[in-house]
TORKE-336519 format. One record per residue (C-alpha): residue number from 1; x, y, z. Coordinates in steps of 0.5 Angstrom, whole numbers, plus 2048, in hexadecimal, padded with zeros to 3 digits. Each point is the difference from the previous one (the first is absolute). Last residue first. Layout:
<atom resi="NUM" east="X" north="Y" up="Z"/>
...
This chain:
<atom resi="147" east="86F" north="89D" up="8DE"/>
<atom resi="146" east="805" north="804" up="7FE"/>
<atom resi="145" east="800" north="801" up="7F8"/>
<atom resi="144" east="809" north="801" up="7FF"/>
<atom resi="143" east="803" north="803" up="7F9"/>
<atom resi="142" east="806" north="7FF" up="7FD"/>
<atom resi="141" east="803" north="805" up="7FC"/>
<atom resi="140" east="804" north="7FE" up="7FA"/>
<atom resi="139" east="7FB" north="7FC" up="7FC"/>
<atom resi="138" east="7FB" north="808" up="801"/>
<atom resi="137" east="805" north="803" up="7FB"/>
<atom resi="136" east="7FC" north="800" up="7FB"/>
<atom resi="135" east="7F8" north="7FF" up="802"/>
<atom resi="134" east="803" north="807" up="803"/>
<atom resi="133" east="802" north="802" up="7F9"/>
<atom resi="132" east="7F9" north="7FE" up="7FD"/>
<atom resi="131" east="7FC" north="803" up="807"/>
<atom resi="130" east="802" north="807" up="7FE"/>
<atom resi="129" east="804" north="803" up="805"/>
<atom resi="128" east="7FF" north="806" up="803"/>
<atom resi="127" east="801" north="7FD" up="807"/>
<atom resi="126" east="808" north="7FF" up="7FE"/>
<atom resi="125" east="805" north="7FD" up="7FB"/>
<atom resi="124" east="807" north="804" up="800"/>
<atom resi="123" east="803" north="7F8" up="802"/>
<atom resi="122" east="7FC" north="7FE" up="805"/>
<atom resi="121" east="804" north="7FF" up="805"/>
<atom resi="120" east="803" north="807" up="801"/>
<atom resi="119" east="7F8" north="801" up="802"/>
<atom resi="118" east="800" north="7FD" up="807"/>
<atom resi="117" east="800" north="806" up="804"/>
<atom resi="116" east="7FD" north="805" up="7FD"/>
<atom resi="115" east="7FC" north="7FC" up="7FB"/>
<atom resi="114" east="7FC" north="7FC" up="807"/>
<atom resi="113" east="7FA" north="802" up="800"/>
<atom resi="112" east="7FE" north="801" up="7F8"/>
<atom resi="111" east="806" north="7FB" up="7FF"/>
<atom resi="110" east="7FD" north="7FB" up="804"/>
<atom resi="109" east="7F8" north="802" up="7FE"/>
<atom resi="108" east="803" north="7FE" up="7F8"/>
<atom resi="107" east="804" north="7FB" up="801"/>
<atom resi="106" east="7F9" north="7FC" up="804"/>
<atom resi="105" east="7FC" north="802" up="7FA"/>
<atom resi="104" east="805" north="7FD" up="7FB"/>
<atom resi="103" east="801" north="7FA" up="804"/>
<atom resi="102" east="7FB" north="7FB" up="7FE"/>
<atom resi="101" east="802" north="7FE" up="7F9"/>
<atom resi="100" east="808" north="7FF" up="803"/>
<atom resi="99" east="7FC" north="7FB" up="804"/>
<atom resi="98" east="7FF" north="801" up="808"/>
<atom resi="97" east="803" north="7FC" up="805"/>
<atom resi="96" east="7FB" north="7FE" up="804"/>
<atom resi="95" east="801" north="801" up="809"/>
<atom resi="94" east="801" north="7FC" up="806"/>
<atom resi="93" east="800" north="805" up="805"/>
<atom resi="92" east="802" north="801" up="809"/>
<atom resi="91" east="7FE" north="807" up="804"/>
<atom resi="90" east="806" north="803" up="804"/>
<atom resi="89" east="7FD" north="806" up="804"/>
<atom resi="88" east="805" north="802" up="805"/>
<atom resi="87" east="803" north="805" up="7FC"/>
<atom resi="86" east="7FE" north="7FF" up="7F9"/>
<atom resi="85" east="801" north="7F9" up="7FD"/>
<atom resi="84" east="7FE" north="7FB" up="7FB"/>
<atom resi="83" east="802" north="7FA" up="800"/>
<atom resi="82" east="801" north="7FB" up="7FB"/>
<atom resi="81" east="7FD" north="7FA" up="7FC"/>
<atom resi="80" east="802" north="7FB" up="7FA"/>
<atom resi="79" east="807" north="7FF" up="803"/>
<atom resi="78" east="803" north="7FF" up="7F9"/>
<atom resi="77" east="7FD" north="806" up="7FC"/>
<atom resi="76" east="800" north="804" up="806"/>
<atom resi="75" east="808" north="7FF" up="801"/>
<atom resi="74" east="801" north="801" up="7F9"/>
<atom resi="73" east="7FB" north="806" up="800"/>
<atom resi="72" east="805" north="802" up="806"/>
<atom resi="71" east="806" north="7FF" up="7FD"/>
<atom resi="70" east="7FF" north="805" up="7F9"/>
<atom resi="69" east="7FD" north="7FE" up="7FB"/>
<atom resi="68" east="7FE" north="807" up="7FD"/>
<atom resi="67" east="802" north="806" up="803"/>
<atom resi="66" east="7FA" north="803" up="800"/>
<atom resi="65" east="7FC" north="7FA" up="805"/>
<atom resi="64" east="7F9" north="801" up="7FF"/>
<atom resi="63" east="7FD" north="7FD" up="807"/>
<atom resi="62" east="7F8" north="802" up="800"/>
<atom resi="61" east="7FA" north="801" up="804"/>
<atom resi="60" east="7F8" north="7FF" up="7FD"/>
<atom resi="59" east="7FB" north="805" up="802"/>
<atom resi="58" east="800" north="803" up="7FA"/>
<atom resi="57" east="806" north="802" up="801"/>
<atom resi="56" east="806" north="7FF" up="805"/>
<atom resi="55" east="807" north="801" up="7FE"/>
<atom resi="54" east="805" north="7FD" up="806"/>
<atom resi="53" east="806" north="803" up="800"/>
<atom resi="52" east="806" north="7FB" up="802"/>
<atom resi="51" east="805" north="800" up="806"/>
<atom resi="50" east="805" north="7F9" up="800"/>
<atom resi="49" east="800" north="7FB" up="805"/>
<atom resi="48" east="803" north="7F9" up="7FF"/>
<atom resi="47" east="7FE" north="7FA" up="805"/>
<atom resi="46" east="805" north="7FB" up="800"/>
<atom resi="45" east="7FE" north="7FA" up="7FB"/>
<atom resi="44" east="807" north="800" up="7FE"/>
<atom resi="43" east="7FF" north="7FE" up="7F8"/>
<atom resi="42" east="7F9" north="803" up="800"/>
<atom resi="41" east="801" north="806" up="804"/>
<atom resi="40" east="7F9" north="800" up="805"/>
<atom resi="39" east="7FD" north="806" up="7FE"/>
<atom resi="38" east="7FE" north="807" up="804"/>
<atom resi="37" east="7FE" north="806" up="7FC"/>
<atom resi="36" east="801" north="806" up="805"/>
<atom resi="35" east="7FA" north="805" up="7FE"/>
<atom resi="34" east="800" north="806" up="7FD"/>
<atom resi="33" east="7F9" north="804" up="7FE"/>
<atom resi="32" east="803" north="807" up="7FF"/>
<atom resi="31" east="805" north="7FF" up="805"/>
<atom resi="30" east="7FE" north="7FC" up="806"/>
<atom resi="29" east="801" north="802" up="806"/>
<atom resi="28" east="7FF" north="7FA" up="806"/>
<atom resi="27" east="808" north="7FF" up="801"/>
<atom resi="26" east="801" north="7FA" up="7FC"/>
<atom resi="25" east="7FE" north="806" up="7FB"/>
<atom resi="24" east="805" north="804" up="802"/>
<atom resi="23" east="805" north="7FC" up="801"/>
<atom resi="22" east="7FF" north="7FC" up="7F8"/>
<atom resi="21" east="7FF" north="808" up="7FC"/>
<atom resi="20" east="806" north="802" up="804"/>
<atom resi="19" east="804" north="7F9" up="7FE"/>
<atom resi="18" east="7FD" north="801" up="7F8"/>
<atom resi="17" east="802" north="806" up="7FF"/>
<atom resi="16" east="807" north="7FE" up="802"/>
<atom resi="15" east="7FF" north="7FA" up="7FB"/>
<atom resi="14" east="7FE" north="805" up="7FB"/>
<atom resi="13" east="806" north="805" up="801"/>
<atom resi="12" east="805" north="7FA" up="7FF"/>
<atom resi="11" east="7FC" north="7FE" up="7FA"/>
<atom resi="10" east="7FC" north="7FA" up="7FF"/>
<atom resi="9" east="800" north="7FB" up="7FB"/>
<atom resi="8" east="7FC" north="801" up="7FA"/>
<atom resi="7" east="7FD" north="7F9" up="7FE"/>
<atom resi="6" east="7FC" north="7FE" up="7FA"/>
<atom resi="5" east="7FF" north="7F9" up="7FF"/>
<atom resi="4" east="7FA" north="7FF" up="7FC"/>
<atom resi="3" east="803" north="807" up="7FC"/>
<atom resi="2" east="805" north="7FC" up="7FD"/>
<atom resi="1" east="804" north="805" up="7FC"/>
């Protein structure tokens, strides 16, 4: 498996998840930490939204994408910057992306945080884990430093 371009499509639950999370964040309410993430597609140039967790440690703020490459990392990828929104709060980013070296902290917090929801993703591993099997499977989470 070519973990660098790993991708878990999302369930039907998942995107109905996804929708309550995306209303009621719009709404002003965020759901332990979410955001609606807002990037510029990179081949329509429309401005796509998605709901996300925004991991805050050490006085840093993260994107760490569970699912592996999905659109919107695409998106970020091409577009360089995105928006973060809750309510009527939208503040523009750019960010770093991060090496596989630097995720293991960064996965740790997430699944820490977050193990309840995302943990399907992550294949059995969890907090718990060492930083060697955390080092492992890091090429498949892409991870986003916000500046």
């Amino acid at each position: 498996m070519n973990t660098a371009a790993r991708y878990i499509k999302p369930a039907k639950s998942t995107t109905v998840f996804n929708e309550f999370v995306l209303k009621l964040t719009k709404l002003g309410v965020s759901v332990l930490g979410s955001r609606v993430l807002s990037v510029r597609g990179r081949k329509s140039g429309e401005l796509r939204s998605v709901p996300v967790n925004l991991l805050k440690l050490d006085g840093e703020r993260y994107l760490v994408a569970p699912r592996g490459v999905t659109q919107w990392v695409r998106n970020l990828r091409v577009a360089e910057e995105g928006q973060l929104t809750v309510g009527r709060r939208t503040e523009t980013f750019t960010y770093t992306e991060l090496t596989d070296e630097e995720k293991p902290e960064i996965l740790r917090a997430y699944l820490k945080r977050w193990k309840f929801e995302v943990g399907v993703f992550f294949d059995g591993v969890d907090a718990k884990a060492s930083d060697e099997k955390l080092l492992e499977i890091a090429p498949g989470y892409p991870i986003f430093k916000l500046r």
